[in-house]
N, C-alpha and C positions, 0 to 999 in steps of 0.2 A: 504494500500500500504506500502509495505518495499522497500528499497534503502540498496546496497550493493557494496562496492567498491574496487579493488581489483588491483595491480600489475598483471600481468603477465608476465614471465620469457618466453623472445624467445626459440626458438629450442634450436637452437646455443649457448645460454647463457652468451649473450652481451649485452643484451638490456634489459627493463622492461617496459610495455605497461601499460596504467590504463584504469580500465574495469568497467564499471557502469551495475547493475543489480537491474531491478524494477522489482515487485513481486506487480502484481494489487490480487486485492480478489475480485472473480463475488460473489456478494452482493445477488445472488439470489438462488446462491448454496453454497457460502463457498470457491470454490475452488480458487487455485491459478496459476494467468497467468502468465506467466516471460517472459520481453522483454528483451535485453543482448546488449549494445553498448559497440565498443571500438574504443581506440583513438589513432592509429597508430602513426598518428602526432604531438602527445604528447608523442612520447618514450623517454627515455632518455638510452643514452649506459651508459653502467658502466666499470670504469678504467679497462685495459686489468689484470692488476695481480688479481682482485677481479672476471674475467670470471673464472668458472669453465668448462674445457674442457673435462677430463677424470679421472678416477683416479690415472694415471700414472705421470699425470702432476704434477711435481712437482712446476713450474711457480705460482701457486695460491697462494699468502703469503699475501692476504687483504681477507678480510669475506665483509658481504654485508646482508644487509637487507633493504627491500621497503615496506611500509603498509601508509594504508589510517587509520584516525580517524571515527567514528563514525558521520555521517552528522548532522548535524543543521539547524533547522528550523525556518522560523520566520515569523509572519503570522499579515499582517497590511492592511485593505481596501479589507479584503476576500480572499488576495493571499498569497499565502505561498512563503516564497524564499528559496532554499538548498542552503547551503556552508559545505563545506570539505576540510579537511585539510591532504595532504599527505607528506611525509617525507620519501627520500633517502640515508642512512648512510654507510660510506665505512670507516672499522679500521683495522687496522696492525693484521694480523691472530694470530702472535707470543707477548709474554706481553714483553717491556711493550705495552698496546693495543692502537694506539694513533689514533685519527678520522682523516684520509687522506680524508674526500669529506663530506659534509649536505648538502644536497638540501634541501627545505622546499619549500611549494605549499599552495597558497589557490585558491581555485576553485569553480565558482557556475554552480550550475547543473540544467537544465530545464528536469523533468522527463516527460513530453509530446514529446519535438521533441528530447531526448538525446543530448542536445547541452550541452557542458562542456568550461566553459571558465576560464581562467585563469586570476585571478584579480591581483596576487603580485605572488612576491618568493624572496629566500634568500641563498646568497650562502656562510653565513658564519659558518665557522666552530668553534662550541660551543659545552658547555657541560650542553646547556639546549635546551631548544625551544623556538624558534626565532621569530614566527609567533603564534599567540592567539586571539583567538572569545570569546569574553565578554558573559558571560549565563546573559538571559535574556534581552542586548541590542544590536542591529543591526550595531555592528562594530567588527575590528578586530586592532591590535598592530602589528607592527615588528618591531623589534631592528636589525638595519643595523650596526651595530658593535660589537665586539669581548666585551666580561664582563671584560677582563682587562682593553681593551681600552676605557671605558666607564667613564665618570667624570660628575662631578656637572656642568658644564659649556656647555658640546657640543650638541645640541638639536640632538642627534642620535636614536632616538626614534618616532617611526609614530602612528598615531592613525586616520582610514579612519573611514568614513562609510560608511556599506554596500549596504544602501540603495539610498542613492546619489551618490556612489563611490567618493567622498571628502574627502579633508583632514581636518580634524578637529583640531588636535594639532601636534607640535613638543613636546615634554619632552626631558629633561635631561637622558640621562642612566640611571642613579640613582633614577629619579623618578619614579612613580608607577601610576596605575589607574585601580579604582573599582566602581561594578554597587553597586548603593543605590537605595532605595525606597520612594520619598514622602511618608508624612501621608494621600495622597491621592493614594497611590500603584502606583505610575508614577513612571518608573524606569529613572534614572539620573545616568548617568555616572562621576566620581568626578577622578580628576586626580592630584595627587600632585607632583609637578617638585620645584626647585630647582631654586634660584638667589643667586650671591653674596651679601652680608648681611657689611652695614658700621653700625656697633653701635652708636647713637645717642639718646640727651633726650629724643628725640620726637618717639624713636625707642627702648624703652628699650627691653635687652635681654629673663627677664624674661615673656616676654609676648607672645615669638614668640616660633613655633618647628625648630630646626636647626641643621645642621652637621655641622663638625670642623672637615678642612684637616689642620696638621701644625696651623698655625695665621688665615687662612681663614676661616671666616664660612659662611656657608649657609643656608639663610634662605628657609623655606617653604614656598610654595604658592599652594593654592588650587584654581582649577578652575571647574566649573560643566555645563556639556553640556545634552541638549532634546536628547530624540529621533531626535527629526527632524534637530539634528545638532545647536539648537541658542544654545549661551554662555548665560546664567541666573547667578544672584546671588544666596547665601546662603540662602536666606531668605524665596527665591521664590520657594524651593524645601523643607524645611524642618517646615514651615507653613500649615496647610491647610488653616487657616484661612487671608493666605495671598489678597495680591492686586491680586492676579494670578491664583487663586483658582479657578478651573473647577467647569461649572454649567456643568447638562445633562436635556433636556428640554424634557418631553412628555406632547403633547396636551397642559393642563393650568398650570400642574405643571414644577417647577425649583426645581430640587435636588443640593446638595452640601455636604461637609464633612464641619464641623467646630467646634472647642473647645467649650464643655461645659464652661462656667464662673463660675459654680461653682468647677466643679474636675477637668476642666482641660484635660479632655477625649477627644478622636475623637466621633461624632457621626454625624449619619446621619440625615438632614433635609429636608425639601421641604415650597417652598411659592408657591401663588396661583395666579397666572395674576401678577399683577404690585405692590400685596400686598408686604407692608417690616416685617409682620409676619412671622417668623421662628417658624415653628412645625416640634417639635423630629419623630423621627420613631423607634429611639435604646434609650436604659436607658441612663442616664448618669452616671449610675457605672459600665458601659463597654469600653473600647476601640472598634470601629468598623470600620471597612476597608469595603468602596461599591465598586461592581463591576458591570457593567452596558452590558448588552447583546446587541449584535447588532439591530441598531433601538431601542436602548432605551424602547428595551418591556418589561424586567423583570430587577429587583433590587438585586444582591447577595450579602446579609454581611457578612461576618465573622466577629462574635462577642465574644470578649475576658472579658469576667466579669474579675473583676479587683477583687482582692483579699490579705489579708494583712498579711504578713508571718514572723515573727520578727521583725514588727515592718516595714516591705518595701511590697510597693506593690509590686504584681506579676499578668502577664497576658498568666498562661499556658493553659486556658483550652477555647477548641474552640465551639462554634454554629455556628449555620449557619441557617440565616432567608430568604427567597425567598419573593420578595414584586413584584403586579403587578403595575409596572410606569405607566400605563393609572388610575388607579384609587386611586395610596399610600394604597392600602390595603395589610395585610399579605394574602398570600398564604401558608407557612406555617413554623412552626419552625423547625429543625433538633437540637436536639441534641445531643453531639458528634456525628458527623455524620462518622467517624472513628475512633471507640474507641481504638484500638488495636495502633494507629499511636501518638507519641507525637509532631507531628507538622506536620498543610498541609496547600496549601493556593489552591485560586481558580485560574487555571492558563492561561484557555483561554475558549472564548466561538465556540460555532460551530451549529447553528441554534437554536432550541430549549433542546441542549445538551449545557453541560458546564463540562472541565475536572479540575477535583480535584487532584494536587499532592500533594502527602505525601513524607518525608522525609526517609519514607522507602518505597522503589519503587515498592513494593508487594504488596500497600496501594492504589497506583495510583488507581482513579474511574473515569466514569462516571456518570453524575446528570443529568435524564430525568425534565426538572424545574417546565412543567408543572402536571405531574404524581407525582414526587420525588421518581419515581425509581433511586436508586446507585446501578452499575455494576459494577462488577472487569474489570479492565486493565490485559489482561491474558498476559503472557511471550509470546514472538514470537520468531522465527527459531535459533535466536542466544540467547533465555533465558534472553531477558531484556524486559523491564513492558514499553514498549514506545507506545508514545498515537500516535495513529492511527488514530485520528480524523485531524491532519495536513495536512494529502491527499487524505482525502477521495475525492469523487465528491459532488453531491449534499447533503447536511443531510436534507430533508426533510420529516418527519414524522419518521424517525429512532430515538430511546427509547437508544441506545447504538452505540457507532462508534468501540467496539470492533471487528474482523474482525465475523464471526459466526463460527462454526463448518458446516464442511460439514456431513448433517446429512443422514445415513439410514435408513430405516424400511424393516426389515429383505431383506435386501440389496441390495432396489432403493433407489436411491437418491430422496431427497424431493426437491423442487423448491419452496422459498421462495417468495408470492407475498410482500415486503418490508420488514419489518425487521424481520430477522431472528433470532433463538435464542442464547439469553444473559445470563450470570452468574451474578444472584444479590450477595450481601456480604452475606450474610446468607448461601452460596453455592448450591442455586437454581438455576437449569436452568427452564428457560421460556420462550413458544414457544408461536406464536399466536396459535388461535382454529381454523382458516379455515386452515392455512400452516397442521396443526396438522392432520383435519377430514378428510380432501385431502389423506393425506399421508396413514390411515389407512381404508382407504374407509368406514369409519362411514358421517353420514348422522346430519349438522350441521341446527339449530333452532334458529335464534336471535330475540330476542326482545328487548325494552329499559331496562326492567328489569331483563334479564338475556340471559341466550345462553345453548343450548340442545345439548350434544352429544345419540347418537343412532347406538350402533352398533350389530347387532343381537338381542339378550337379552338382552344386557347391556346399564344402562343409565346413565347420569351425568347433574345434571345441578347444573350450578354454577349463582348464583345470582349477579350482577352490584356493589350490597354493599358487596361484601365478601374482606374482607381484605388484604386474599392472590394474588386475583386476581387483573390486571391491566387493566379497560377498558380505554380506548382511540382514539379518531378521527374514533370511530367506529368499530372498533379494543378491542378483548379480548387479553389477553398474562394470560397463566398461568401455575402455576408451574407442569413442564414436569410429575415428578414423580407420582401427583397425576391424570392425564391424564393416565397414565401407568397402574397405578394399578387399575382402576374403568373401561375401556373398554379394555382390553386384553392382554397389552405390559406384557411379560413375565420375559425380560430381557433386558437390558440398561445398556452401559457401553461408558464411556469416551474411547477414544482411538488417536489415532495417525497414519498418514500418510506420504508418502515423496515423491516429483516430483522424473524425472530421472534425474535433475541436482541436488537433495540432498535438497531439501527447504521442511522442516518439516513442518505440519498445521495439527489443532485438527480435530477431528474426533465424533461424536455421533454415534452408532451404538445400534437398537431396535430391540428389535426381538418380535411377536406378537405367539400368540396361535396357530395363522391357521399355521406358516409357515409347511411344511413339507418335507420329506428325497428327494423325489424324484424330486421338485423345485429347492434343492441343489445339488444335484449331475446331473441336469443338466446344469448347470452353473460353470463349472470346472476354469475358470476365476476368477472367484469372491471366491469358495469354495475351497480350498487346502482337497483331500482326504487323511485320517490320513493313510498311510499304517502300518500295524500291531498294529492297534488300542487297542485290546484284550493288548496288551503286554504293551503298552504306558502307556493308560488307563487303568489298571484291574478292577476298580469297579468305580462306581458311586452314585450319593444322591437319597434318598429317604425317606421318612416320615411314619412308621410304629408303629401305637400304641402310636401315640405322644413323639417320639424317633425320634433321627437322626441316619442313619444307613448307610450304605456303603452294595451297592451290586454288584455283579460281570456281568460285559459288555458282558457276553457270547452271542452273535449274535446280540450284537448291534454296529453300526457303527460315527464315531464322524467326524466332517471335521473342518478346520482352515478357521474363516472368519476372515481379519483382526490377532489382538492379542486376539479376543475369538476364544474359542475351543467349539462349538454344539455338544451336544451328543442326539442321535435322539432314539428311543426303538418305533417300529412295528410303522415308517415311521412318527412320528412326538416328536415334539421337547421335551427334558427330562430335559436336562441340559444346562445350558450356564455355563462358569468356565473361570476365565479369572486371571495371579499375579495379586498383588497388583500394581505394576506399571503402570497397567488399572486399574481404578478407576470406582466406579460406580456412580451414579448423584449426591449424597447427600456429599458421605466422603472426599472431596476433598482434597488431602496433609493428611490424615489424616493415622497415623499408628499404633495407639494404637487401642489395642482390648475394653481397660475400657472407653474410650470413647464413644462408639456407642450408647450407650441405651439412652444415650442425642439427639440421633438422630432419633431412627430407634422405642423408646420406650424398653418397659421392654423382654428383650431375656430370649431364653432358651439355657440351656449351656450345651451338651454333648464331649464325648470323642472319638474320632474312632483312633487306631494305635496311631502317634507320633503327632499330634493335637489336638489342644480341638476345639469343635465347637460354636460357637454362635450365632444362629439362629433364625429368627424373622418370622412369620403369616402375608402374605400380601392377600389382597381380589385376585389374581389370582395367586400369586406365593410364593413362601417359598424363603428365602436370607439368605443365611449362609456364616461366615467367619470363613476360615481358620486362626487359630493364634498358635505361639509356645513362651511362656513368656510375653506374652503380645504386642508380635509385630505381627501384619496382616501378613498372607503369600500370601492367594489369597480369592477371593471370589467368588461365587456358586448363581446360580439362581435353584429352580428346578419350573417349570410350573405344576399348578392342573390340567390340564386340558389332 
């Protein structure tokens, strides 16, 4: 599910509406729903000289702009809550530009009944933002005063929380407030405000942090608040091995974080019934942070080996160990479990998934805990890496909370019975084997030791211990491409779609052996006929004498499925050809031509016209890429068949 928020501008262009659009993904196909609410009764007008009426009007001497932030999520007891933050600004048309009106909104949104309600707002006019949601705690700040007007002394400064709608503090204008992290990953909000400060013995200067207006100074004071709103000291948030210190309890065992005695480290332990033995689970020349999955059924650490670099420790480089809490055993180690990222942490769980962010949002995964499949977090409609597992509905038995591709085979749609196919980090897609033998009408074989595809002549079996593959809860998953090439699929390409209200979603499109000319051209819907093909197209691929060759389309006809082009010779399928901006399963982001043979194995390299070619021998079809200097132009399937 995506959430989408928006202003809209009346007819008349007086007013501005806000408009919430959820985008559900049916989980069985890929595709996307769109429900569209608005909220009349939440418009606001805007000052008559900021209306634009015509262009003649010269009356219009204020600008005007209205936008929503990007929603926030926060997910405590299984429920998710949204908040959004929107902003109204009206400035003088001509310079100097001076801000005549802010509004500022915070707003929580229930995406089941569209109910929008309005928590706060701020009507002052500043040359910041006024209203702020803490990342990663369940509150938000507004400053009810002007930055001039703001001093060491006046508590003009609010801090609620979201989840109790309470207020939690006043500050100073002047002070400030930021999320920290126990050494047990509990986030603690820490707030420092401001007292006047009498210097005294028992008070010296040098001891304290303080501002000095004129003779007055002011001392700091810090204060740090739970989640759940109690006031805690210093002590109780920056210990693990404090009086306060979270057990998580499965069955006999009691886990905890606590300081090794000898280095000093965070690690993880466990005792056993009412025993006061403490047994490690992590080294103690690591720092490690547990994460605990709902129901306390699985253990995630991140473990930072500690390391000595001029002389000072350092803890850059991450693992990551899966433990099951019913028995304290590993399941299993990851290391770097994102190599390419220099910092991630584990950010929330969601059944037997758990989401990984990375500090580059490209990085963002999911971790199937029991398999230890890691999926990519793919971009959605607006090109940001946001986890999807915050609204999903049930995740039970789903390997990934990415939305799926809505996929074809030579161009039905497939019906997923549960999870559909995911993009591991390797940039494999991976489908299950019944979604899969369904879809190409081959004839599926399970046993505990392995699973039989059968389609005409062609067979595959893939064994339970094979490395590439994922068997699970009875369930095979495995990689698309080699499914492809062993029973028929000729061609496969990434691609893209868009509703008629403009909400882009990926696409897989497969094309098989059987398909042919005259199933396509009767399907004028689905197939776009090329007019003047001959002319478009003039030649085509072909494999002669262990060459690549280009020959000429004289009476062959091509059609547009999607962004592939089909080129069919005596009623069945020759070529698929699609730019580089479609992608095929394996090259994902990829543009370099000297790249491939890392992928695709050892090419062969011809010339035809103003390309070079580099071309690879698959068991049913030939794949050649266009390139000029080293950059992909487009790529080419040709079918043996």
């Amino acid at each position: 599910m995506e959430i989408e928020f928006e202003y809209l501008l009346s007819e008349d262009k007086t007013t501005v509406t806000p408009q919430a659009k959820v985008i559900r993904i049916d989980l069985n196909t890929g595709l996307p729903q769109t429900k569209i609410w608005s909220y009349p009764e939440k418009s606001e007008k805007l000052p008559q000289k900021a209306q634009f009426r015509s262009e003649s009007d010269n009356s219009k001497t204020q600008t005007f702009w209205a936008d929503f932030d990007n929603p926030r999520y926060f997910t405590s007891d299984r429920q998710t809550r949204i908040y959004v933050l929107s902003q109204i600004h009206v400035d003088e048309k001509e310079k100097p530009r001076n801000k005549v009106l802010q509004k500022e909104f915070i707003y929580e949104f229930n995406p089941t009944t569209g109910k929008l309600t309005m928590l706060d707002r701020s009507n002052v006019i500043a040359s910041r933002q006024m209203i702020t949601i803490f990342h990663d705690f369940e509150a938000y700040q507004i400053r009810r005063a002007q930055e001039e007007k703001e001093t060491y002394t006046n508590r003009t400064t609010e801090i609620y929380s979201l989840a109790s709608k309470k207020l939690l503090t006043r500050t100073s204008g002047k002070g400030h407030a930021q999320v920290y992290f126990s050494e047990n990953q509990e986030p603690y909000l820490q707030v420092q405000d401001y007292i006047a400060y009498k210097e005294s013995a028992s008070n010296p200067r040098e001891n304290m942090t303080y501002a000095q207006i004129g003779n007055q100074k002011y001392e700091a004071v810090f204060r740090n608040y739970l989640q759940n709103g109690k006031k805690v000291d210093s002590s109780d948030v920056e210990s693990p091995a404090s009086s306060e210190r979270k057990e998580y309890k499965a069955g006999k065992y009691s886990y905890f974080t606590y300081l090794d005695p000898a280095t000093g480290l965070a690690r993880l332990g466990y005792r056993i019934g009412t025993s006061d033995k403490i047994i490690p689970l992590t080294p103690s020349t690591s720092r490690s942070f547990a994460h605990f999955s709902p129901g306390n059924a699985y253990i995630v650490v991140s473990e930072l080996p500690a390391k000595t670099v001029n002389g000072k420790q350092k803890f850059d480089l991450q693992n990551l160990w899966v433990f099951d809490a019913a028995t304290a055993k590993l399941i299993r180690k990851i290391e770097k479990p994102l190599p390419k990222s220099k910092g991630w942490g584990v950010d929330a769980f969601y059944e037997d998934v758990v989401y990984i962010s990375s500090n580059v949002s490209s990085f963002n995964s999911y971790l199937h805990l029991p398999t230890g499949t890691l999926s990519q977090v793919l971009p959605n409609a607006n090109n940001t890496y946001e986890n999807s597992g915050v609204l999903y509905g049930s995740k039970q038995g789903l390997l990934s909370l990415q939305p799926p591709p809505v996929t074809y085979v030579d161009d039905k749609m497939i019906s997923f019975a549960g999870q559909g196919p995911f993009l591991t980090h390797d940039n494999r897609w991976y489908i299950e084997a019944g979604d899969f033998a369904k879809a190409i009408d081959a004839t599926l074989v399970r046993s505990k030791k392995s699973i039989t595809f059968t389609k005409g002549s062609k067979k595959l079996t893939v064994s339970a211990s094979d490395k590439e593959a994922v068997f699970h809860a009875g369930k095979a998953y495995i990689p698309l491409e080699r499914l492809n090439e062993s029973l028929g699929v000729v061609a496969a390409f990434t691609d893209y779609a868009s509703t008629s209200d403009r909400y882009s979603y990926d696409v897989l499109r497969l094309f098989t052996e059987d398909l042919r000319e005259d199933q396509v051209a009767a399907d004028p819907e689905k197939h776009e006929f090329i007019e003047d093909f001959e002319l478009i197209y003039n030649s085509y691929y072909e494999v002669e004498n262990g060459k690549m060759v280009a020959k000429p389309t004289v009476g062959m006809q091509g059609y547009y499925s999607g962004n592939t082009t089909l080129v069919f010779k005596d009623g069945r399928l020759k070529n698929a050809y699609a730019t580089i901006d479609r992608s095929i399963l394996r090259n994902i982001n990829l543009q370099r031509a000297a790249d491939l043979d890392s992928i695709y194995g050892k090419s062969k390299v011809d010339k035809i016209g103003k390309y070079t070619l580099r071309w690879y021998e698959m068991n049913s079809y030939f794949l050649i890429f266009e390139y000029r200097s080293n950059t992909i132009r487009g790529v080419a399937y040709i079918a043996k068949s």
